[in-house]
Structure formats: C-alpha cells, structure tokens
N, C-alpha and C positions, 0 to 999 in steps of 0.2 A: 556490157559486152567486154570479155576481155578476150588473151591469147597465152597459151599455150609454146614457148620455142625451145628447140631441142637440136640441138648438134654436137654428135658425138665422134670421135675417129679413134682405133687402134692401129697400130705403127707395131709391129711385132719383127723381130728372129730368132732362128733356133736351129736346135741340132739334134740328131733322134741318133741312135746307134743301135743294129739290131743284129743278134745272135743265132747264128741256126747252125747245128754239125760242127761246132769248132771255126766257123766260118763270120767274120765280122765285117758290116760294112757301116759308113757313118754317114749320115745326109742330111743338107742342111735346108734350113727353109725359112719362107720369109711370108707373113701374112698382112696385110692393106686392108681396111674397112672402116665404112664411114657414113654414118645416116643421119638428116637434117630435115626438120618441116616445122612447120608454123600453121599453129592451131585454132585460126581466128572462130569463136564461141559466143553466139547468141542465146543469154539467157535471161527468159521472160517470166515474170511471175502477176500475175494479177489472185487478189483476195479480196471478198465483200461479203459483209453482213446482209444478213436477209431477216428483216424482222429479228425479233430479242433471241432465236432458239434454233438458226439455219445460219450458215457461213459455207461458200463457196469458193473455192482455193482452182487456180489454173497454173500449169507450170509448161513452158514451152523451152527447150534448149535445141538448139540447132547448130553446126559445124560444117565446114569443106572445106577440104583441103588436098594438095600433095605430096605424098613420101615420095623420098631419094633416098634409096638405098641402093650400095655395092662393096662387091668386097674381092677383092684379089688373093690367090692363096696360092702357092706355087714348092715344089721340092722337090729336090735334084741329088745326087750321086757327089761326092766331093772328090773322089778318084778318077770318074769318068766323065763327071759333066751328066750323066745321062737325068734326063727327065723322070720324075718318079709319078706326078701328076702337076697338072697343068688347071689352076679351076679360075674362071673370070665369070662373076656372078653381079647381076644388076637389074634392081625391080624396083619402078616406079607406081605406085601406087594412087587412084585418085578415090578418094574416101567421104561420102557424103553418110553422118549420120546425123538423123533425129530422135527425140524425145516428150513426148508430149502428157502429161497427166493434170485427170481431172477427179476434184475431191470435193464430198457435201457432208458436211458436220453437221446430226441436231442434236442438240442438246434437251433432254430429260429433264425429270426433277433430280434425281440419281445418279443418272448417268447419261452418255455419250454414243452414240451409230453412227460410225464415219465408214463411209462405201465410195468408192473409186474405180477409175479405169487407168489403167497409164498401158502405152504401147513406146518401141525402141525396134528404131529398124539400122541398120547399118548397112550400107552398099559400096562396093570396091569392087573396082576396076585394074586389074594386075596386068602390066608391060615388063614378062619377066624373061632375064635371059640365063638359065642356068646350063648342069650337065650336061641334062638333057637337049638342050636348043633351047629355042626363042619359043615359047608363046604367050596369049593371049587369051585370059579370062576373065569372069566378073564370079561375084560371089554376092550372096545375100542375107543378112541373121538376123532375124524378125523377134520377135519376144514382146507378146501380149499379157497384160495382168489385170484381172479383173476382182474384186474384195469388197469385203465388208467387215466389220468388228464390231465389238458394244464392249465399252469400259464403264466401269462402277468402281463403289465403295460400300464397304456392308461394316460398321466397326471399326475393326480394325485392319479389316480386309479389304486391299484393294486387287480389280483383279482385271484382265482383257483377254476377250474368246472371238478369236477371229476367222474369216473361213473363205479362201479366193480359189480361184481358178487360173492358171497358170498356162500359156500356149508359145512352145518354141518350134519355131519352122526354120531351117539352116538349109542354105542352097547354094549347095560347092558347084565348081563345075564338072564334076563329075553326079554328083548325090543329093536327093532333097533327103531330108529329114523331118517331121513333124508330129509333135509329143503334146500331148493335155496331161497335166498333171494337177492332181487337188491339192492345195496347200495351209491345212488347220494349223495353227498357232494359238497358245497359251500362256499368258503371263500373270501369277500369282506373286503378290506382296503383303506381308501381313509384320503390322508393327509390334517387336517383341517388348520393346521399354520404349522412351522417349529416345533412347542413343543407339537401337539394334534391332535391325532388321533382317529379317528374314524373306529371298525371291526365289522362285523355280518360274523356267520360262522352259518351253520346248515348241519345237516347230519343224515344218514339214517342207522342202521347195527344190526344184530344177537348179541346176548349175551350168551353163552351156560349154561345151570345150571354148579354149582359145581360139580366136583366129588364125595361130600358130601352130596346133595344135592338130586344126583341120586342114592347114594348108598342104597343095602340093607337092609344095619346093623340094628341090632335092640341093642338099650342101655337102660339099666336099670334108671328114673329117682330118681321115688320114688316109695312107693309098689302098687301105683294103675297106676302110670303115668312111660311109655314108647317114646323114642325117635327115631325115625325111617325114612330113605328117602323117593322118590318116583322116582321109575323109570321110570316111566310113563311123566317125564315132558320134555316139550317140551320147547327150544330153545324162549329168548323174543328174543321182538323187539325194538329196542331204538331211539328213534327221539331225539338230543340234537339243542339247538338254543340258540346262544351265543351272544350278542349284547356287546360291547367293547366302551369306552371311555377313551382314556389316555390322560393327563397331568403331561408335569416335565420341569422346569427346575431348578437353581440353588440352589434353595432352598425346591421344590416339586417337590415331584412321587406321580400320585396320577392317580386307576384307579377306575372305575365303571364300573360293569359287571352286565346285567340284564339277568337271565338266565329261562329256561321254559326245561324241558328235558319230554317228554311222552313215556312210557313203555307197552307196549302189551303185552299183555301175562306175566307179571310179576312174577317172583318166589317169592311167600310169604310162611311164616312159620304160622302155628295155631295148635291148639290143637280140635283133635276131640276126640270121643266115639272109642274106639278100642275093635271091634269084638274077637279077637283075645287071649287080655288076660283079657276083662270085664273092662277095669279101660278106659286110657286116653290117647294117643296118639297125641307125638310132633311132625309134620308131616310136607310138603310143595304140595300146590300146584302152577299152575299156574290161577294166579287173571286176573280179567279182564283185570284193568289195573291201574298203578302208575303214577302219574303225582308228579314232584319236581320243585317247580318256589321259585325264589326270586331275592333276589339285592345281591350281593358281592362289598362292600366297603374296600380299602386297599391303603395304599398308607404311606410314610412317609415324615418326615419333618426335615430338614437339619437348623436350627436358625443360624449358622454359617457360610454355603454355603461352608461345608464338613465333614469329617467323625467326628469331635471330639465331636459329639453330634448327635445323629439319632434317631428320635422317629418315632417305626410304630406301626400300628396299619391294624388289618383286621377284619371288622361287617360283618355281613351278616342275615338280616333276612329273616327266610326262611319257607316252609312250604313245606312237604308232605302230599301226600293222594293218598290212597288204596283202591280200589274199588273191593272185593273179589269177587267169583266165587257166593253165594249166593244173593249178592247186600249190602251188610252191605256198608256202608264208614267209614275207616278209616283216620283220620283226625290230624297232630301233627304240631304246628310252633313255632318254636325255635329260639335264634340270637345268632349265632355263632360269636366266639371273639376270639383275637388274640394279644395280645399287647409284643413287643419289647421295650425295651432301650438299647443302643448300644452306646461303645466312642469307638477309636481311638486316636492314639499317638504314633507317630511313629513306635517302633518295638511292644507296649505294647496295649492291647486290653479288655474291658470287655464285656459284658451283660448278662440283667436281662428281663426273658421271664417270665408271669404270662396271666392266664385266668377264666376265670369264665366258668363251664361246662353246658352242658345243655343237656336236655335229646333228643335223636335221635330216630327214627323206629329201630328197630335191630332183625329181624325176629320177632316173634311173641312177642315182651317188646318193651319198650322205656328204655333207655340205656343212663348215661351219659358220654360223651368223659374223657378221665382222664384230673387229676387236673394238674395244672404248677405253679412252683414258684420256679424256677430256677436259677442260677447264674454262668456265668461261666468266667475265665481270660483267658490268655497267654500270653505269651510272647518270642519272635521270637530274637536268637541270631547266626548267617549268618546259617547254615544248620539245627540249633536245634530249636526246638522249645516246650516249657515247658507247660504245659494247667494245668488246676485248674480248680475245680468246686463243686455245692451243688445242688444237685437235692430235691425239694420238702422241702426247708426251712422252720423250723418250724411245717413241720406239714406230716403225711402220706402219700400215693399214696389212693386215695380213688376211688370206681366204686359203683355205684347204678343202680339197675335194676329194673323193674317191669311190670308185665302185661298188657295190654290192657284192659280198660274196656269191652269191646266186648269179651274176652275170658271166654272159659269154666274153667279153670285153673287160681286161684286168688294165682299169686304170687309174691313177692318181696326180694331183697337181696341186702344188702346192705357189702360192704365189704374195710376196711381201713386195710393196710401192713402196720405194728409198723416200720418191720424191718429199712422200706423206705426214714424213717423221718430224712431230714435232710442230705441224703445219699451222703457222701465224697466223690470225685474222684480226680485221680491225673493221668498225660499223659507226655507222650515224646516221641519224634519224631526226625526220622531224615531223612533227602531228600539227598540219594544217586545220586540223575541225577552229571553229571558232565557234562562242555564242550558246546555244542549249544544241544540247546534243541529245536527239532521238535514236533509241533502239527500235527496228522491226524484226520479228522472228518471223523467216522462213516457214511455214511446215511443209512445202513442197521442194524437197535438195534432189537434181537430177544431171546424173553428166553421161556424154556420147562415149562411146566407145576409143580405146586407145587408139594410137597410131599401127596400122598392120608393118611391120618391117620382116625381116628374115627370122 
C-alpha cells in the first residue's frame, strides 16, 4: 500500500497592452491557483504455480480519494479601474478508481500461451463552480481487455503473435460512448551474431481521450479567448511499428530504432470561434489523423572497456503531422537529444547530463522540452550513501511556447524561473534490508487513473 501526494500553487502578475486604430490601452492582471490530494493506493498481487506447466498471476489495484482544485483569475483597465473579466473557478472532485487483472501461463515444450482479462473503471463525482455557474456531475471511463499470445523460439528466431479484444465505454454527463476494437500484436527477434540483434514489433490498440480532454469545464483564458473540452470525442486508434538494431560489446551499446506510429482518429487541441461567449475558444477535436516517424539513435561508449568513463548520447530526428478534421496539414520536425557523461570509481560516482531543446506538437503550440545542465555526485559508504548535486548550472529552467501558424490565436510565451539557477541539492540515504535479500518479479504492473483537476 502506498500514496500518491501532490500540492501545487501559482502566484502570478502581468500586464497585457493592446493596439487597435492608433489607439493603446494597458491592463494589468493577476492569477491565484492551486491543487492538492493525497492518493492512498491498494495494490494486490497474488501468483501460483499449478503443477510444473500452469501459473496463475492476480493483480488488484484500488484508490479513493479527493481533488481540491481552484483558481482565481481576474484583469482590469490601469486608467479606469474597469473590469475586463472577473473568473473565480473551484472543483472538488471525488475519484474512486479500480483495476483488476487476471493471467494463466502454460508453458509448452517450445513455447508459452498466456491469456487474460484485466478491466479499469474510473468514476468521478465533479462539485464544479466555473463561468458558467455551479453544477453538479459524475462521469464514468470503463476500459475492458481481453487477450491472448503464444511465444516461442525456432533458432535463432524468437518471436510473440498476440490477439485481444479491447472494450472502451466513457460516460460524460452529457455522452456515453462505446468502442470494441481488435488489437493483434507482433514481436519478431532474430539473433544476428552473439553481440547483434535484430527486432520488428508492430501493434494495433484504443487510446482513450483524457479526462480533461472530455471534460466540461469552461476556463477563463483571456477576455475574448476561453478554454473548454469536448465530450463528444471519441476513443483513437494507434498502429505503432518499431524496427530494432542492437550492437554492444566491450566497449559499445549501441541501438537504432526506425519508428513509424499512425493515429486515427487523433485527439488534437485548436482554437475556434465560440458562439457562446462571441470571442475564441481553446477546444479538442478528433483529426483525421497523426502520423509520427523517424530514427532514434543512442547508444554509449566505454574508451576503457568499464565504467570509469561512459559517454552517451541519444539523437533522434523526427517528424510529425496532423491532418485535421477540415484538411489543413499540420507539419513539425525536430531532433531530439540527449547527452550523458558519467565516471565510476569504486564507492564514488559523478555525472553531467545537458541538452539542446527543441520545440514539439503540444496541443494546439509547439512547445520546447525543458532545458539540462546538470551535475550530479555520490558516494556510497557500506549502507549510507551521500548524493550532491546542481540542476540547471549557470543558468535558469527556461520553456517557450507558441502557436501554429494555421491558428486563429497568434500566441507566444516565453518563460525563464530565476529561482532555478544553479539550484543546490544535497541527499542521504540509508538501505535498511538486512540478511539475504530476495528478488520477486511482478508480471502483473497496474495503476488507477490520474488525478481529474482543471
């Protein structure tokens, strides 16, 4: 049994200046928000041998809890005083999910047929008070999985043909939804030398929108632009197909992954015309559909053939595209990066992690990953072990964001934490096991649904 705790607040002001005819006015504003719950999580696993060639696995996870969420948002005229909007927003949420799955391995002379059930239900209860008023709903996101596989080996060929059944039922308070979808999976491994392998996996499965995603809410952005879900969306559909190349030995690890992943029915975020309050609305539909391909390069290098020197590194140039509901193409490619340096030495240890960011799809923006430039030690004396560290050496935590060309909404933010620069840490630890120490492997890993918030 453990738990889950989470308390976060923003403390904001600002000042917006807007242009129109020759005509300038400046207004300032001030935003309050803050959300806190505690995620107490029962989780059960029972496992048993049945005769030499049957094993039955049980996994039970269960959660309840309460969200507190609110957020204050207000701006006003600096010449006049006057009100520009007024937004006081506050949703209590009470959240009961479970997860329950069940699994029967038999084992062959060859090979393996493992078939299961697992079902996940999530249920919430919303005390919301937004734009619109106060009310009062519940919501329901069911997700049934039913499967079977068979793994072998033939040579040098290992391989697993799987084939489930997939069942998402989502119940806003407006919209039920309910989807069967078939879901075959394929994984091929075949050994090229003793140091290099070769794997293609491909697979078929439901995606469910967020609970966020489906929600109601309506959120204040600015005085003409509102934020809002859509219960109305339907469940994607995800094809991933992963092609594999490894290489290592004493002095390389070294992999290539050529990846292709295609999205039906895709949850995208945009900005339309909202009837409702005449301005702009941050909304999601489902797009046609999203295609993400590229290469994933990673791998490290040992010049001493061990740990007292390790350099990695992970590229990846990549590209998506988004083909929305009207036919526009959305289109962004980026190369993702990753660099390590890492020593060892006996009980003592350092590294220094840095990257160069790059901007991403991130619902309706491109979005860049945060920055790195890190450093961290330790050092291990028989049960203690001492850690040191500098996050973000020299310089801020910094994020940048910005619109889509294609958007009705031309916006950009750019935001660097002073506080961040440079930010000390210091750690101790100590490992109470005593005596012989037994490993158990899980094979059933299952967790509830996040926290529902704004």
């Amino acid at each position: 049994m453990d738990a889950a705790i989470s308390n976060s607040f923003v403390k904001g002001k600002g000042n917006s200046f807007f242009y129109k005819d020759n005509i300038s006015k400046e207004h300032e504003m001030l935003k309050n928000s803050n959300s806190d719950y505690v995620i107490p999580t029962l989780d059960l696993y029972f496992s048993k041998k049945i005769g030499k060639k049957d094993e039955l696995s049980a996994n039970f996870v269960g959660s309840h809890f309460t969200t507190n969420s609110s957020e204050f948002a207000k701006e006003w005229e600096i010449t006049s005083g006057n009100s520009v909007y007024d937004n006081d927003m506050n949703l209590k949420a009470k959240q009961t999910g479970i997860v329950g799955e069940l699994s029967h391995v038999h084992s062959f002379e060859k090979g393996q047929l493992s078939s299961g059930y697992r079902i996940s239900n999530t249920s919430i209860s919303n005390d919301l008070q937004n734009l619109a008023g106060f009310s009062q709903y519940h919501v329901n996101y069911l997700e049934q999985y039913l499967y079977t596989e068979y793994s072998g080996k033939k040579d040098k060929l290992s391989y697993r043909l799987g084939i489930g059944m997939s069942n998402i039922h989502n119940k806003s308070a407006e919209v039920t939804s309910d989807q069967y979808t078939l879901t075959p999976k394929i994984i091929l491994s075949y050994q090229l030398k003793n140091n290099q392998t070769l794997r293609f996996s491909s697979s078929y499965k439901p995606q469910s929108p967020s609970s966020a995603a489906l929600s109601s809410n309506v959120v204040q952005w600015a005085p003409n632009i509102v934020q809002r879900g859509n219960p109305n969306l339907k469940p994607s559909q995800v094809w991933s197909n992963n092609l594999i190349y490894s290489f290592n030995n004493k002095y390389f690890d070294f992999n290539t992954n050529l990846y292709y992943q295609a999205t039906d029915k895709a949850i995208n975020q945009y900005f339309v015309l909202d009837d409702d309050t005449g301005g702009y609305a941050l909304t999601y539909e489902n797009a046609k559909n999203l295609q993400l391909y590229g290469v994933q390069l990673s791998g490290s290098y040992k010049p001493f053939g061990n740990r007292l020197l390790v350099l990695r590194a992970f590229i990846a140039p990549s590209s998506e595209i988004i083909k929305t509901n009207n036919g526009a193409l959305i289109k962004n490619n980026y190369l993702n990066n990753f660099f390590v340096i890492s020593s060892e030495y006996k009980s003592f240890s350092i590294q220094y992690q840095f990257n160069i960011p790059v901007y991403t799809l991130s619902g309706a923006f491109l979005s860049t990953n945060e920055n790195m430039n890190h450093v961290f030690a330790s050092y291990k004396f028989k049960e203690w072990t001492f850690t040191t560290g500098m996050y973000w050496m020299g310089m801020p935590s910094e994020y940048k964001t910005k619109s889509l060309p294609e958007s009705l909404v031309n916006y950009s933010r750019h935001t660097q934490i002073w506080n961040n620069k440079s930010m000390f840490i210091l750690g101790l630890s100590y490992d109470f096991s005593k005596g012989k120490k037994n490993q158990y492997q899980k094979k059933l890993n299952n967790n509830t649904a996040p926290a529902a918030t704004f």
